[in-house]
C-alpha positions in Angstrom: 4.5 -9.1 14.3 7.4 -9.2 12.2 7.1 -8.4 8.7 10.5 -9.9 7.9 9.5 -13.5 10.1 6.0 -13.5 7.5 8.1 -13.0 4.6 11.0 -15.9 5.5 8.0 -18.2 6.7 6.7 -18.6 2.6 9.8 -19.9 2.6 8.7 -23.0 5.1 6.3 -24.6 3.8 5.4 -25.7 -0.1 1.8 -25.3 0.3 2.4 -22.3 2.4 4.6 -20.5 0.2 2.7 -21.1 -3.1 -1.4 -20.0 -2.0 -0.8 -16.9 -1.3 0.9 -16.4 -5.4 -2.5 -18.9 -6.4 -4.4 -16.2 -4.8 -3.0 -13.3 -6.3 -2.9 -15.1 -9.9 -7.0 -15.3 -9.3 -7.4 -11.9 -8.4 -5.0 -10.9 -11.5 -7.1 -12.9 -13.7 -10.4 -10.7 -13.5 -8.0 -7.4 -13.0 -8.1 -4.8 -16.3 -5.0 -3.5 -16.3 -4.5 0.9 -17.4 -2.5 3.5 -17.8 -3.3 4.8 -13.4 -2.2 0.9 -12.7 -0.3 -1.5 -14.4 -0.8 -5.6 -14.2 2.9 -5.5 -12.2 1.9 -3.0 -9.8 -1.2 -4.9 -8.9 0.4 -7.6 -9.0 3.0 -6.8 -6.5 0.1 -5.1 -4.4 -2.3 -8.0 -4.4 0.5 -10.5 -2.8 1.6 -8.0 -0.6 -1.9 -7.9 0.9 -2.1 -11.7 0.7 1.1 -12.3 3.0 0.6 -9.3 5.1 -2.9 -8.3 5.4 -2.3 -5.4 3.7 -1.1 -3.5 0.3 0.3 0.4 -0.6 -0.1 2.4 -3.5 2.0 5.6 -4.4 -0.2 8.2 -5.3 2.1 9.3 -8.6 1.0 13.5 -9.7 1.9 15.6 -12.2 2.8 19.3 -11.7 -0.6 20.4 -10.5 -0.7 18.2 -8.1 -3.3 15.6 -10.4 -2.9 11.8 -9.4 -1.6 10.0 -13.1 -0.6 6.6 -11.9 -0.8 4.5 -8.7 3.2 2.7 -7.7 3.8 0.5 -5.8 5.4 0.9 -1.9 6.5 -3.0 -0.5 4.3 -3.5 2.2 7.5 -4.9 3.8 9.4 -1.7 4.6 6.6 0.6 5.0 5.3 1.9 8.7 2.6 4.3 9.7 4.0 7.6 11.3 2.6 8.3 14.6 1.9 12.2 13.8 0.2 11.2 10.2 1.3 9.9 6.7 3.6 7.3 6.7 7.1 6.5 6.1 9.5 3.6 4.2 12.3 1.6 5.8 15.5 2.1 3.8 19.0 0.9 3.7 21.3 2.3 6.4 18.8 3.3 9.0 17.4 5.9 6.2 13.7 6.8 5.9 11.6 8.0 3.2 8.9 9.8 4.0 5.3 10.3 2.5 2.2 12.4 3.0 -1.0 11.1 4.2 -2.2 12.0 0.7 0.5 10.4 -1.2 -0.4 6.8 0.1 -3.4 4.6 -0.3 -3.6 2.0 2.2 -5.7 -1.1 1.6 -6.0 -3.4 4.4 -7.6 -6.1 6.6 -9.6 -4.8 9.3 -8.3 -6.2 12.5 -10.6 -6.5 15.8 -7.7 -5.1 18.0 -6.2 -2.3 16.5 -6.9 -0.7 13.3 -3.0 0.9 12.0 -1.9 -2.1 10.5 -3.7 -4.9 8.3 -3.2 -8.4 9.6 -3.3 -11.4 7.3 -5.3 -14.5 8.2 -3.4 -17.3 8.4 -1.4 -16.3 11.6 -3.9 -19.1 13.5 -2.2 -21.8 10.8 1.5 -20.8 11.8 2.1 -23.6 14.4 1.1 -26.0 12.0 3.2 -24.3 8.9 6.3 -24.5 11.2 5.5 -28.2 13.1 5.6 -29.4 9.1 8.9 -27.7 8.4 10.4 -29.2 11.6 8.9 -32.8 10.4 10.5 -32.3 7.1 14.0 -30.5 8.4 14.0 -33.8 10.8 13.6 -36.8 8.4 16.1 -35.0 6.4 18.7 -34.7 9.0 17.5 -38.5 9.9 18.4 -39.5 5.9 21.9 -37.7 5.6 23.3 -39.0 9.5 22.2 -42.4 7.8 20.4 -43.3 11.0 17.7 -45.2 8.5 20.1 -47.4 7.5 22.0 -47.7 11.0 22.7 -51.2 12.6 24.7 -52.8 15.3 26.2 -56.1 13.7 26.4 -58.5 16.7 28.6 -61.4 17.0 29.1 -64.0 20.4 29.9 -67.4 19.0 33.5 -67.8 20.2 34.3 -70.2 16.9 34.5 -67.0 14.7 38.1 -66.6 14.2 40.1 -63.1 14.1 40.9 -63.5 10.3 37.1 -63.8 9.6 36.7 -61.1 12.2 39.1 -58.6 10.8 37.3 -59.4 7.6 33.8 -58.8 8.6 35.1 -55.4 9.9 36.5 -54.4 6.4 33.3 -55.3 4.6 30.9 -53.2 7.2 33.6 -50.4 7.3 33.1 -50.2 3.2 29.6 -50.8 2.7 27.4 -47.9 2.3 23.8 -49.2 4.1 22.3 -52.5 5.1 21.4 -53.3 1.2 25.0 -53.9 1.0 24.7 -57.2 2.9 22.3 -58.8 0.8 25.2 -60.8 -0.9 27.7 -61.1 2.4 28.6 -64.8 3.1 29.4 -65.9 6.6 30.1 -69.6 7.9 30.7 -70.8 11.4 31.0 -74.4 11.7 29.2 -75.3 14.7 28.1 -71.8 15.7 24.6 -71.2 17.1 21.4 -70.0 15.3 22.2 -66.5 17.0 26.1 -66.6 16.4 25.3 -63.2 14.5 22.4 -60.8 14.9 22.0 -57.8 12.9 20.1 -54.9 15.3 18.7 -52.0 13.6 18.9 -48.4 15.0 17.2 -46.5 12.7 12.7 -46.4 14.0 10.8 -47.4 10.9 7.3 -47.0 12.6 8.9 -43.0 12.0 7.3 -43.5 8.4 3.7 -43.4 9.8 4.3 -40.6 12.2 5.8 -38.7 9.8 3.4 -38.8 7.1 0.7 -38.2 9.5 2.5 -35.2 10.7 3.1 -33.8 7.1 -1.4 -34.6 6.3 -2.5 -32.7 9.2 0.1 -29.7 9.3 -0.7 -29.4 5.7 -4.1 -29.7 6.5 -4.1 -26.9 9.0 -1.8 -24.5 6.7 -4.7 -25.3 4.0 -8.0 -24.6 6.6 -6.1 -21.2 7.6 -5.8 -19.9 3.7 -9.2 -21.4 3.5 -8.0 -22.8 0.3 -9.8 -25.7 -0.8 -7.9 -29.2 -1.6 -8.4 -29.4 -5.4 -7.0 -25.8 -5.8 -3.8 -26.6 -3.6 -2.3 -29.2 -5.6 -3.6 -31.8 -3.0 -3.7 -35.1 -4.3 -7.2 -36.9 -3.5 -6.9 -39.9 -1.6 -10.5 -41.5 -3.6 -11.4 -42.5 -6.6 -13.7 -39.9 -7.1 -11.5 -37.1 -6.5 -12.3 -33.7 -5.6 -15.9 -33.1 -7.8 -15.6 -30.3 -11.0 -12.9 -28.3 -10.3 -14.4 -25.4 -12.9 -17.4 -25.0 -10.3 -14.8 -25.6 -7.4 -12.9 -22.6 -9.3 -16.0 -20.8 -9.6 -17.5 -21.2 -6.0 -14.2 -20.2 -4.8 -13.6 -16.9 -6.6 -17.3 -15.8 -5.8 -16.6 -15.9 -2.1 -13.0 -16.1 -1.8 -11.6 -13.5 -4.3 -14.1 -11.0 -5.6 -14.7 -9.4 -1.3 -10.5 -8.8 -2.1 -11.7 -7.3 -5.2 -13.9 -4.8 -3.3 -11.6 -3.5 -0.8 -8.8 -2.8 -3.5 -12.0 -1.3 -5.6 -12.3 1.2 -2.3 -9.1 3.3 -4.1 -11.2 4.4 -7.0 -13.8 6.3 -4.5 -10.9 7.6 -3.2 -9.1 8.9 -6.0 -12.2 10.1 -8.0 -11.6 13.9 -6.5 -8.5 13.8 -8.4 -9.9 12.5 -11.9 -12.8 10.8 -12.6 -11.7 8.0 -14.1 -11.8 4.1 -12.3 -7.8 3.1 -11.1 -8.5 -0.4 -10.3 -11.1 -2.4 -12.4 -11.7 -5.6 -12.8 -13.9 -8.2 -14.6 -16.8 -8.5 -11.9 
């Protein structure tokens, strides 16, 4: 899986790209920042883990070898060595290398293998990119003007070339079909299909597309099992999305707090060092 590919991919999608930062902001919220981690460094750690399944700390010691602060290692450049400990991707094919002990890795558990964390919303991505492709397409569909396209057709043989040649100049400096709204044309004796106007852009796009862009975002929602009123989702009912202090509420309790406890893990582990708690929060 590439690390780089997850990072671009927040990138993709609005709903996509902003969760995973709404997630952190949550888990920030209830954090108690200290002097063995800062707000930042959590911070940094806590999206990490939310794009990547996983998060690393820097185990930071004094001259006696003590732990006095926890840093933090991007999740992005860092690999697990296959003899132990782990190492960090650098500029210029350089590596920087780390003891086991110098490196607290919190992760997702993952059913097939159990080096790397993987995040949870890898089921989702199909959807995350089919929405960017909708929205890269009716884009491209805008600026080639094909909304606005049209095939001006003329067969009544009592059109003369002056009033051809002048037809041609007014289509050649118009800028869409609104343009038209005004143009005056007279055949005397022409037919009631002397002229015909054929679009060439497919308005029954609109409904496909926004159906698209509701289920992809749908999907990209279900897979950060984010609920709607959280997301920025605008409710298509009167009545909305209910109380969005108990929807906050519910959501934390089952949603943010388990996060909580595996970043909480690093205190156990750091307590043979100092006996002090690293990573607390407001539970």
């Amino acid at each position: 899986m590439s690390r780089e590919g997850l990072a671009k991919l927040l990138r993709a999608n609005a709903h996509h790209g902003t969760i995973p930062r709404f997630k952190r902001n949550l888990l920030l919220r209830d954090f108690i920042p200290s002097a063995g981690c800062s707000a930042q460094t959590m911070g940094r750690a806590a999206l990490d883990f939310m794009v990547f399944g996983e998060g690393y700390f820097q185990r930071k010691r004094n001259v006696i070898g003590q732990v006095l602060e926890l840093g933090h290692l991007p999740a992005l450049n860092m690999r697990r060595k296959v003899g132990g400990g782990f190492l960090m991707l650098r500029p210029n094919g350089q590596h920087l290398h780390f003891e086991e002990d110098d490196v607290e890795h919190v992760m997702d558990y993952d059913v097939e293998q159990n080096i790397y964390g993987v995040p949870d919303y890898l089921g989702g991505m199909h959807a995350l990119l089919l929405n960017e492709s909708a929205t890269l397409f009716r884009r491209r569909y805008f600026n080639n003007g094909a909304h606005a396209g049209f095939v001006f057709y003329t067969n009544d043989p009592n059109l003369s070339e002056e009033d051809e040649k002048a037809l041609q100049a007014k289509i050649a400096g118009s800028k869409g079909v609104g343009n038209f709204r005004s143009l005056f044309v007279n055949i005397p004796g022409g037919s009631d299909k002397a002229i015909q106007i054929i679009p060439v852009g497919d308005i029954a796009t609109k409904d496909e597309f926004e159906r698209i862009k509701n289920i992809t975002r749908n999907d990209v929602i279900a897979a950060w099992r984010m609920n709607p009123a959280l997301a920025g989702v605008m409710p298509e009912n009167a009545a909305g999305f209910g109380d969005i202090e108990k929807i906050d509420r519910v959501y934390t309790n089952n949603e943010i707090r388990p996060i909580m406890q595996l970043f909480s893990q690093v205190n156990n582990l750091l307590r043979k060092d100092r006996a002090i708690n690293w990573l607390s929060c407001n539970a």
